[in-house]
C-alpha positions as CSV (number, residue, x, y, z in Angstrom):
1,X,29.4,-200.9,-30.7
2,X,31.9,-198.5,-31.9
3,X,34.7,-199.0,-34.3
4,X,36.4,-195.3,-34.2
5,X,37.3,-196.7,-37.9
6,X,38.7,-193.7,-40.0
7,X,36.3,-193.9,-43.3
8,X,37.5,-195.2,-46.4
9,X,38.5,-192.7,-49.0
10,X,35.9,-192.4,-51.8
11,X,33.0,-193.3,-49.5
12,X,30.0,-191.7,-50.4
13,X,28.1,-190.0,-47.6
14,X,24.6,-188.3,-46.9
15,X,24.3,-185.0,-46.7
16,X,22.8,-183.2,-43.6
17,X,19.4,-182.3,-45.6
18,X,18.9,-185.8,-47.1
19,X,19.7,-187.3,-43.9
20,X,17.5,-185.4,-41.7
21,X,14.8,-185.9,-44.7
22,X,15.4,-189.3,-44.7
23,X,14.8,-190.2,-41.2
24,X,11.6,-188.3,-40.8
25,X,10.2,-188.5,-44.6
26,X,6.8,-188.2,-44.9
27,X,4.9,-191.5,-46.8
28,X,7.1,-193.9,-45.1
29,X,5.6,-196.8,-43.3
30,X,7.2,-197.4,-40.5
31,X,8.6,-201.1,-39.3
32,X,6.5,-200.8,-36.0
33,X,4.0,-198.3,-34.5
34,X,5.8,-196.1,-32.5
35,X,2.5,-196.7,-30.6
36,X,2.1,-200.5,-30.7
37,X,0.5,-202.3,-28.4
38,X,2.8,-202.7,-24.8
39,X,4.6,-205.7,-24.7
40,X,4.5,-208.2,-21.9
41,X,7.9,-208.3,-20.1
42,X,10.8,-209.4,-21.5
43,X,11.4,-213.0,-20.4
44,X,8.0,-214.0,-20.9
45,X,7.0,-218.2,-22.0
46,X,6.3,-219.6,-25.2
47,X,3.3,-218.2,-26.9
48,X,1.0,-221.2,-27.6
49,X,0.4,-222.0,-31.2
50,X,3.6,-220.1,-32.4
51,X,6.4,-221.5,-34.2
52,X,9.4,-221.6,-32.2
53,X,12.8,-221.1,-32.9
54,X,14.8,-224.2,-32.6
55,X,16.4,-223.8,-29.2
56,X,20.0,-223.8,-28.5
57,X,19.1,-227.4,-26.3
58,X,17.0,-229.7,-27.0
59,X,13.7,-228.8,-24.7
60,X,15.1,-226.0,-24.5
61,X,12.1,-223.4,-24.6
62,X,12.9,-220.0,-26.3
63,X,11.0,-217.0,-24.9
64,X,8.7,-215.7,-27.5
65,X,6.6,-212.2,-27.1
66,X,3.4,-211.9,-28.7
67,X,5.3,-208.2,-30.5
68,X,7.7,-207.0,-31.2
69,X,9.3,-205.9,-27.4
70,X,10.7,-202.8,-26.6
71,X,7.9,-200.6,-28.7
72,X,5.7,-198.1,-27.1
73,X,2.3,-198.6,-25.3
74,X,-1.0,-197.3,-26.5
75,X,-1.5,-194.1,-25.3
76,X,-4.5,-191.2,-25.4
77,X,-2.0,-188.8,-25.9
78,X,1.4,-190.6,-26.3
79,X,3.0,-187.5,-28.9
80,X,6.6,-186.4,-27.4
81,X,4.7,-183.2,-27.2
82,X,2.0,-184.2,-25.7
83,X,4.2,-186.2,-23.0
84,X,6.8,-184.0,-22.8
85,X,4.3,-181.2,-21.8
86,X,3.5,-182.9,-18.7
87,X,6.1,-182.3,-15.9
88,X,6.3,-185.8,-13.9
89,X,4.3,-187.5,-16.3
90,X,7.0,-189.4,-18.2
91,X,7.5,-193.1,-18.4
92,X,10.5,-194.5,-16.1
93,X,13.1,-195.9,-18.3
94,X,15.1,-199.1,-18.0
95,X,19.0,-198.9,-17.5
96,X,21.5,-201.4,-18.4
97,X,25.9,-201.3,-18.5
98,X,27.3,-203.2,-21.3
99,X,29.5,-206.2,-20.4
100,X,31.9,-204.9,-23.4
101,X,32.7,-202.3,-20.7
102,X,33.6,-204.7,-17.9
103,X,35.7,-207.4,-19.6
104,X,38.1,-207.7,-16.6
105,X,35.5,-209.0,-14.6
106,X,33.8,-212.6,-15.0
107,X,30.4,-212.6,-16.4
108,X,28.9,-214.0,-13.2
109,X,30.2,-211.7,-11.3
110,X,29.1,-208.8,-13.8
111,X,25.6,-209.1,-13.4
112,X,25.8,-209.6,-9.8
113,X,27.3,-206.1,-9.8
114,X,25.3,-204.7,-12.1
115,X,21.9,-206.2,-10.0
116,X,23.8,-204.5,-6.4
117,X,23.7,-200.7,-8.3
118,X,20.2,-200.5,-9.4
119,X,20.9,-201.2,-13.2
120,X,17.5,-203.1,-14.4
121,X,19.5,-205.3,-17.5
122,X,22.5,-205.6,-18.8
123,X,24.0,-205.5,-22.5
124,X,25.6,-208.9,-23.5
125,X,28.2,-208.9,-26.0
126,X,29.2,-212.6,-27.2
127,X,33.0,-212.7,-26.4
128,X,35.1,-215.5,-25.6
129,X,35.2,-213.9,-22.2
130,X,31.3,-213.9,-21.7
131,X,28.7,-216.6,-23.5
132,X,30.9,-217.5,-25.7
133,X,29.1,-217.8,-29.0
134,X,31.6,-220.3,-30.8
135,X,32.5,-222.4,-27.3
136,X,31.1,-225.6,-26.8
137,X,28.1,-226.5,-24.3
138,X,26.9,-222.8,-25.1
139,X,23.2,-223.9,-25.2
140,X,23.6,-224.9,-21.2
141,X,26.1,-222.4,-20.4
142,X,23.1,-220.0,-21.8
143,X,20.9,-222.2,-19.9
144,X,22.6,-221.2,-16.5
145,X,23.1,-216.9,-17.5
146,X,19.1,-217.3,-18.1
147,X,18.6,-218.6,-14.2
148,X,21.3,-215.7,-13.2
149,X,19.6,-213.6,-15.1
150,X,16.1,-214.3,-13.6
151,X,17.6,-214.7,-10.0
152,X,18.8,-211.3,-10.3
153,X,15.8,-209.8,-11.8
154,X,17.4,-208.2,-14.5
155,X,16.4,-208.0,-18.3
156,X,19.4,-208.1,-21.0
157,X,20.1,-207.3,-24.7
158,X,22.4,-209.0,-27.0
159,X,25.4,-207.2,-28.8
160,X,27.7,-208.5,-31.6
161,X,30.1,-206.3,-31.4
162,X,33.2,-208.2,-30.1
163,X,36.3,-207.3,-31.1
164,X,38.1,-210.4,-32.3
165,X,35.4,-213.1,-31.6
166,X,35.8,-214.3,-35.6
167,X,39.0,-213.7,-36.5
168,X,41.8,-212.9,-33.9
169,X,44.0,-211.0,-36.3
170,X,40.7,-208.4,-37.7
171,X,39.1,-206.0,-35.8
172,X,35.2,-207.0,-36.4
173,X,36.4,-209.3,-39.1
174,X,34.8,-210.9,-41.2
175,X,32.1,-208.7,-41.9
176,X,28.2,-208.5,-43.4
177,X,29.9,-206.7,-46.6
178,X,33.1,-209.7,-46.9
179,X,33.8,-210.0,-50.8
180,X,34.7,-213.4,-49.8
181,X,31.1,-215.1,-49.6
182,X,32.1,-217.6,-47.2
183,X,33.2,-215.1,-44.7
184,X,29.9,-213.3,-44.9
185,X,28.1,-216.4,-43.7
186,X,30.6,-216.6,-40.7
187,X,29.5,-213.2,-39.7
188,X,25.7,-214.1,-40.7
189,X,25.8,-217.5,-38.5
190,X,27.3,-215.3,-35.6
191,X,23.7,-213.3,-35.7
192,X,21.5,-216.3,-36.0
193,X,23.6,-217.9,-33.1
194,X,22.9,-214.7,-31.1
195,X,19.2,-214.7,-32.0
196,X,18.7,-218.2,-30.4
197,X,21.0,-217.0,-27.3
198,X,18.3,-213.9,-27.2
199,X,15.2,-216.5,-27.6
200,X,16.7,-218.7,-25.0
201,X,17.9,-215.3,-22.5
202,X,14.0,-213.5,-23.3
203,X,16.2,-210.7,-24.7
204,X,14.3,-208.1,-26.2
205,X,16.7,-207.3,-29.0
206,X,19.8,-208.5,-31.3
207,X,22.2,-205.8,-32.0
208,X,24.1,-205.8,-35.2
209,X,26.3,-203.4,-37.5
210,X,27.2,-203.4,-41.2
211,X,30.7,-203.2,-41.2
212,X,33.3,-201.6,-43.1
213,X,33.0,-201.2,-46.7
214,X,36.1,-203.9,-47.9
215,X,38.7,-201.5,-50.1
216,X,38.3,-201.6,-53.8
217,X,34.3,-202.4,-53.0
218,X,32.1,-199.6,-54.8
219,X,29.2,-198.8,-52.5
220,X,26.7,-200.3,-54.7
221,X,28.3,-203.6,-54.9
222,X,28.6,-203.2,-50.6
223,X,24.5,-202.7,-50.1
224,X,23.7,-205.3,-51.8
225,X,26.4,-207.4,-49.9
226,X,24.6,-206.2,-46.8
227,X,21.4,-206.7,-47.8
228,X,22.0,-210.1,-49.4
229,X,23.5,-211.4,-46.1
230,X,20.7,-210.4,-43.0
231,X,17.9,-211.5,-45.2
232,X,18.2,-215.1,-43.8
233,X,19.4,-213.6,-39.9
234,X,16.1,-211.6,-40.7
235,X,14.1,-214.5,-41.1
236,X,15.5,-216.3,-38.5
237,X,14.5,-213.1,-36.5
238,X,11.1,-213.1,-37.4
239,X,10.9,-217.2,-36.3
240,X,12.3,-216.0,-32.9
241,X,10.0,-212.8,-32.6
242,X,13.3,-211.5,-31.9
243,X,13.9,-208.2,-33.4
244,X,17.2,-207.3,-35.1
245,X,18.9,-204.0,-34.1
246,X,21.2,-202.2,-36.7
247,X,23.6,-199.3,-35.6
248,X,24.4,-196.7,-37.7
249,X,28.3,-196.6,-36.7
250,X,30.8,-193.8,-38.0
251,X,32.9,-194.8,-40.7
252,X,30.8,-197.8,-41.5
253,X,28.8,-198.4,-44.9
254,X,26.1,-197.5,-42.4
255,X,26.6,-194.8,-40.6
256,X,23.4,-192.8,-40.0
257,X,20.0,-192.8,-39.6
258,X,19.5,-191.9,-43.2
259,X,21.7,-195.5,-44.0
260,X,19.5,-197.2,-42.0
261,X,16.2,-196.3,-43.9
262,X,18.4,-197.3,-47.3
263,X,18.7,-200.5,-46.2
264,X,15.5,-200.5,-44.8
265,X,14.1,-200.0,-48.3
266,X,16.1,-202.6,-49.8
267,X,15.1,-205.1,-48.1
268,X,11.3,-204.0,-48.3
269,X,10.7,-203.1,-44.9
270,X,10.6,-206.2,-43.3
271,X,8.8,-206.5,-39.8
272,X,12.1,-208.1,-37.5
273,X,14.6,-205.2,-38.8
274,X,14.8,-202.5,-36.2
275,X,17.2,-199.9,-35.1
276,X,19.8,-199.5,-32.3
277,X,20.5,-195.6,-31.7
278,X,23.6,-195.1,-30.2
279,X,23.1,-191.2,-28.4
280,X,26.7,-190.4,-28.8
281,X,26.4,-191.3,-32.7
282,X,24.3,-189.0,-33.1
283,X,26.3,-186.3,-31.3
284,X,29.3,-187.4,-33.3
285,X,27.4,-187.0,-36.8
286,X,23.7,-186.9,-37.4
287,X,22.8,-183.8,-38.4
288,X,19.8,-183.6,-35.8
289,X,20.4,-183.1,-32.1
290,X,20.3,-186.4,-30.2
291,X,17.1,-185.7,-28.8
292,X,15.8,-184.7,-32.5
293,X,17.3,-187.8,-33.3
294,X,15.6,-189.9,-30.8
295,X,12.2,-188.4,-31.6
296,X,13.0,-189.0,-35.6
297,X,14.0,-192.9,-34.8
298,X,10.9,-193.6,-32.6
299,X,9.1,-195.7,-34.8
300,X,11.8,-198.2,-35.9
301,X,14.1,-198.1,-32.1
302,X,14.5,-201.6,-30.5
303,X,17.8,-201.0,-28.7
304,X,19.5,-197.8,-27.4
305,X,23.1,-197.3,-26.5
306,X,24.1,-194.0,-24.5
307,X,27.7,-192.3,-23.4
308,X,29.1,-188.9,-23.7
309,X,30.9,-188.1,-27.3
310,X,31.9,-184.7,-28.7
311,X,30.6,-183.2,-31.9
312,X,33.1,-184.9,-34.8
313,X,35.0,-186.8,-32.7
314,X,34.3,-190.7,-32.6
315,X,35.0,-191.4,-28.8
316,X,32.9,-192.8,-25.8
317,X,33.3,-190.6,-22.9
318,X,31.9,-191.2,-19.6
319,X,29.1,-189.1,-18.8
320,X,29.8,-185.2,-18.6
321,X,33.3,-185.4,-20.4
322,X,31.2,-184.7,-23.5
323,X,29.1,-182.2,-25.3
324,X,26.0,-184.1,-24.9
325,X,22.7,-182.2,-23.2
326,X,21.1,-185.6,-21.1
327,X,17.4,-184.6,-20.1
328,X,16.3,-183.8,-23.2
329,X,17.8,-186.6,-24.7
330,X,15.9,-188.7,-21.9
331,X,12.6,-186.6,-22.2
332,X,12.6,-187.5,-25.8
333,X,13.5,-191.4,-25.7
334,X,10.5,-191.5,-22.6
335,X,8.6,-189.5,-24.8
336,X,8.5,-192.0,-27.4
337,X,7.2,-195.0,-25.2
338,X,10.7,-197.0,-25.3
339,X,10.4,-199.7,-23.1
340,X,13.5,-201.5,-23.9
341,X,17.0,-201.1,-22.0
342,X,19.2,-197.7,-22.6
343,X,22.5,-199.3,-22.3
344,X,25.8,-197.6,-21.0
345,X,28.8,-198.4,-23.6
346,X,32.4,-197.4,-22.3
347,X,34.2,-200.5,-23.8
348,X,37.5,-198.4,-23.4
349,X,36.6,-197.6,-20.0
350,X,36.5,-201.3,-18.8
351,X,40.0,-201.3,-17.1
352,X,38.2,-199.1,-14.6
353,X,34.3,-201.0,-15.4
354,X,33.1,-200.9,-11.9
355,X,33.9,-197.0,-11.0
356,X,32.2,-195.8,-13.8
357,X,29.2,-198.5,-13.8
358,X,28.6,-197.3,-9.9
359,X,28.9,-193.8,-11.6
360,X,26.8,-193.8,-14.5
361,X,23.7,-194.7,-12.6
362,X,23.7,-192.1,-10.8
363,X,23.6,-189.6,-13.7
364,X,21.4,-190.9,-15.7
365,X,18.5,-191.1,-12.4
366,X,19.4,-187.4,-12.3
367,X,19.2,-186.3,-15.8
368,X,16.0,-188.3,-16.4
369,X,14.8,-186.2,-13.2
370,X,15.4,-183.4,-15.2
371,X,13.5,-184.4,-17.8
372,X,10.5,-184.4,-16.3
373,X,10.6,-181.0,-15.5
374,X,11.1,-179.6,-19.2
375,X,8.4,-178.1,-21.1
376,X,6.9,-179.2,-24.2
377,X,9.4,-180.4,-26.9
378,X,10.6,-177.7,-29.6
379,X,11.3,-177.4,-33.4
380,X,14.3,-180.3,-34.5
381,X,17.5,-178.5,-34.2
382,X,20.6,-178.7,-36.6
383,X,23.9,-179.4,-35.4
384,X,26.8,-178.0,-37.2
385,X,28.3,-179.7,-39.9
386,X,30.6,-182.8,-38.1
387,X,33.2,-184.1,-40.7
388,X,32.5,-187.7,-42.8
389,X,31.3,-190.0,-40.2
390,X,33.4,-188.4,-37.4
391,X,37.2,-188.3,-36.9
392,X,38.8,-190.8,-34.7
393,X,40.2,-189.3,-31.1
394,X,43.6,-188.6,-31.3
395,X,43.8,-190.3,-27.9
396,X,44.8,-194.0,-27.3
397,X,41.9,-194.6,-25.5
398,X,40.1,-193.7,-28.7
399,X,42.3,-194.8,-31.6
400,X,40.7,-196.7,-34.4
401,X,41.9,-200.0,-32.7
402,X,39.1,-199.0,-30.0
């Protein structure tokens, strides 16, 4: 998801030292192992003797995994040294286009492209145009994406980010951080309808975002908003065994991988709240590289998002219109054991969705090539200062309307 939101006046932000402290900080007990046992594939059956999930339909199965999915396998030597030492020896990774970037184009027909260029899942944003969330029937319209799904052999992730899916008249309205309370449980009953889509799909991750901080909210007053409002998606998470992904997005009360471990703490670590890392984020703002980044996020990454983006600047770019350096990026994410999908998100590129799908692919085969010819993985680097939570483009293809 991105917002290319401008940032509120007052906000407070992290600096680069607290941020890159936060996010590798010694002591802290990670959500899940970066070195978990491997999970079985995504759209496995019902574990017997679990609780389920309600389904979306009555007998209506959802697909439960025995932990949480996309974590890394149990390795002799799985350190991103270690791995990354080994030319050839790095895990394949798994590929997917979000639909956000082809919403000219009928779901069906989507994922039938997506399945013809070699893309092994797909990121599924709840839109009116695709699996409507709010529509009626949706438990056997999900019903039917599962057998497309399946038939095409293709594993999928599910994204909240749609535009206008709540409110037609506010962008990604209303939000976790709402003053309005009512409003807040919109947005939370949006994420616990897309965590019984995931159970019903076998996704292997819900992604989520915070949202803007409201005007006239102070930032205290907006954590424990945020807070306040997953704790029952989270529980609802950990019934599914469906993990819950939140993005650090620029100009959003999270914004960074150092927001992310706030809120992590606040709501005491609980076992269904991961992490989506979005690659061009990190370009935009983090103070670490992206693959510093990658590395740093390992233990707590349950959904990744990848495009080009320039240093400051809050715009998806296809792939080498950026500043972004792939193979390391790729050597550090294979590094780590990720065995989730690495999902393409151009959402402003979507008026031309299948020439850049059919081109992205390619790339990305290439750069992780690459990768597997790099030697062992260095000291984190620091990126120059980017300003607050990146500036929007000054392009219309990159306004703060995205």
């Amino acid at each position: 998801m991105s917002a290319d939101a401008h940032a509120p006046n007052g906000r407070a932000t992290a600096s680069p030292t607290s941020a890159a402290q936060s996010a590798t900080s010694p002591g802290t007990a990670p959500a899940q192992s970066a070195t978990s046992p491997a999970t079985a594939p995504a759209r496995q059956a019902t574990s017997p003797g679990t609780a389920a999930l309600p389904a979306t339909s009555p007998g209506t199965a959802p697909a439960r995994q025995a932990t949480w999915p996309g974590t890394a396998p149990t390795q002799p030597d799985a350190s991103p040294s270690a791995s990354l030492a080994r030319p050839g020896a790095l895990p394949p990774l798994r590929f997917g286009y979000g639909t956000n970037g082809l919403a000219d184009l009928r779901l069906d027909d989507a994922l039938g492209l997506l399945a013809d260029l070699g893309y092994d899942g797909v990121g599924l944003t709840l839109d009116h145009m695709h699996l409507d969330p709010l529509a009626p029937d949706l438990a056997a319209r999900t019903r039917r994406v599962a057998h497309r799904l399946d038939a095409l052999g293709l594993g999928v992730t599910i994204e909240t980010g749609a535009r206008y899916v709540l409110d037609p008249r506010r962008k990604h309205g209303p939000s976790l951080l709402d003053p309005d309370p009512d409003d807040r449980a919109r947005r939370a009953d949006l994420l616990v309808r897309a965590v019984r889509v995931a159970a019903d799909l076998g996704a292997h991750a819900v992604h989520c975002f915070s949202g803007l901080p409201p005007e006239g909210a102070d930032t205290d007053t907006a954590w424990k908003r945020l807070a306040e409002t997953l704790t029952p998606v989270l529980d609802v998470a950990a019934s599914a065994g469906i993990p819950l992904a939140v993005e650090p997005e620029p100009g959003h009360l999270l914004a960074t991988l150092a927001d992310f471990h706030r809120l992590r703490g606040a709501l005491g670590d609980p076992e269904p709240l991961g992490l989506t890392l979005d690659i061009g984020h990190c370009q935009c703002l983090e103070p670490l590289s992206p693959a510093d980044c990658v590395r740093a996020a390992a233990p707590w990454l349950r959904h990744v998002q990848i495009e080009d983006m320039r240093r400051g600047v809050h715009e998806h770019l296809p792939f080498g219109d950026g500043e972004i350096d792939f193979p390391p990026v790729l050597a550090a994410l294979a590094a780590t054991g990720y065995q989730g999908l690495t999902v393409v998100e151009l959402p402003r590129h979507s008026h031309a969705g299948p020439h850049f799908a059919a081109h992205s692919l390619p790339f990305l085969r290439h750069a992780e090539r690459t990768a597997a010819t790099l030697p062992r993985a260095t000291a984190p680097a620091l990126q120059q200062a980017a300003p607050p939570h990146c500036a929007p483009s000054a392009t219309p293809e990159g306004s703060s309307t995205r």
